[in-house]
C-alpha positions in Angstrom: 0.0 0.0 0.0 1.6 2.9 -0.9 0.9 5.8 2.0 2.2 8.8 -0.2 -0.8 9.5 -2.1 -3.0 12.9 -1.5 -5.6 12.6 0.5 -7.1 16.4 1.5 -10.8 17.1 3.1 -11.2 20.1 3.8 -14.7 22.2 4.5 -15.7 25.0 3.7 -18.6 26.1 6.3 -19.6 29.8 4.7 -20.5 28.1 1.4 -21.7 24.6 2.5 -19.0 22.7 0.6 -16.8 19.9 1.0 -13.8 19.4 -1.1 -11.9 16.3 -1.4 -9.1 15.7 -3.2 -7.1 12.2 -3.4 -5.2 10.1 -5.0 -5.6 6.6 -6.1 -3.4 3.4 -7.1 -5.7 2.2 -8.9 -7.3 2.0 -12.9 -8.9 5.4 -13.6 -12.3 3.7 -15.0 -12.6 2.1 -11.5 -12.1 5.3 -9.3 -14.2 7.0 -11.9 -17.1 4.5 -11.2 -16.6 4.2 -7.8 -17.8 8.1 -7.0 -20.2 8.1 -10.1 -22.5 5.4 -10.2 -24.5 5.5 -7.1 -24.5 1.7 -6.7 -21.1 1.2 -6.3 -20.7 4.7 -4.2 -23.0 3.1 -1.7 -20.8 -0.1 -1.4 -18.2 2.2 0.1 -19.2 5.8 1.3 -20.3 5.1 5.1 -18.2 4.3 7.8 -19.0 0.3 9.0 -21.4 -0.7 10.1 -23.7 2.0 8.7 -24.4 2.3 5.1 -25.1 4.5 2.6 -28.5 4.5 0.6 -29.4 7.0 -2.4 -32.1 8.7 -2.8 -31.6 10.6 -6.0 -28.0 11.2 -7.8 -27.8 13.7 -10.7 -24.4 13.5 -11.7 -23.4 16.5 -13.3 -22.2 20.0 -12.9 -23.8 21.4 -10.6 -25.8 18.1 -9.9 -26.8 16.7 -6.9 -27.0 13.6 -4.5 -29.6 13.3 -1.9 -28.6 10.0 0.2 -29.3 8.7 4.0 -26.7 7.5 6.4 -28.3 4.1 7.9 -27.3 2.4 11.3 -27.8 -1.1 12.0 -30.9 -0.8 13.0 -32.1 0.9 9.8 -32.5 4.3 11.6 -32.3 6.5 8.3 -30.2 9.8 9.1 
């Protein structure tokens, strides 16, 4: 595993935003899948043991997702 790769979060509380920037060892296609098609971004995106569940995902400039954080005990947050 290679521990030198980017990985900044940082948030941006005036304007609401979150901006992550990282880097990968792995095949563009797959990173690029893995953050744009929502069911493999729910595979990964929560912490364990919650999961993530989209609601709606409009991937585009601009676009928007609207997904719930959900505990083990299906609490939707």
């Amino acid at each position: 595993m290679n521990n030198n790769l980017l990985f900044d979060f940082t948030v941006e509380k005036s304007t609401k935003t979150v901006i992550i920037n990282r880097e990968f060892a792995a095949e563009i296609t797959l990173v690029w899948d893995a953050f744009t098609k929502q069911e493999i971004l729910d595979q990964w995106w929560a912490p364990k043991p919650w999961e993530s569940k989209t609601k709606f995902m409009d991937f585009k400039v601009g676009g928007k997702r609207f997904y719930a954080m959900v505990n083990p005990e299906g609490d939707e947050h």
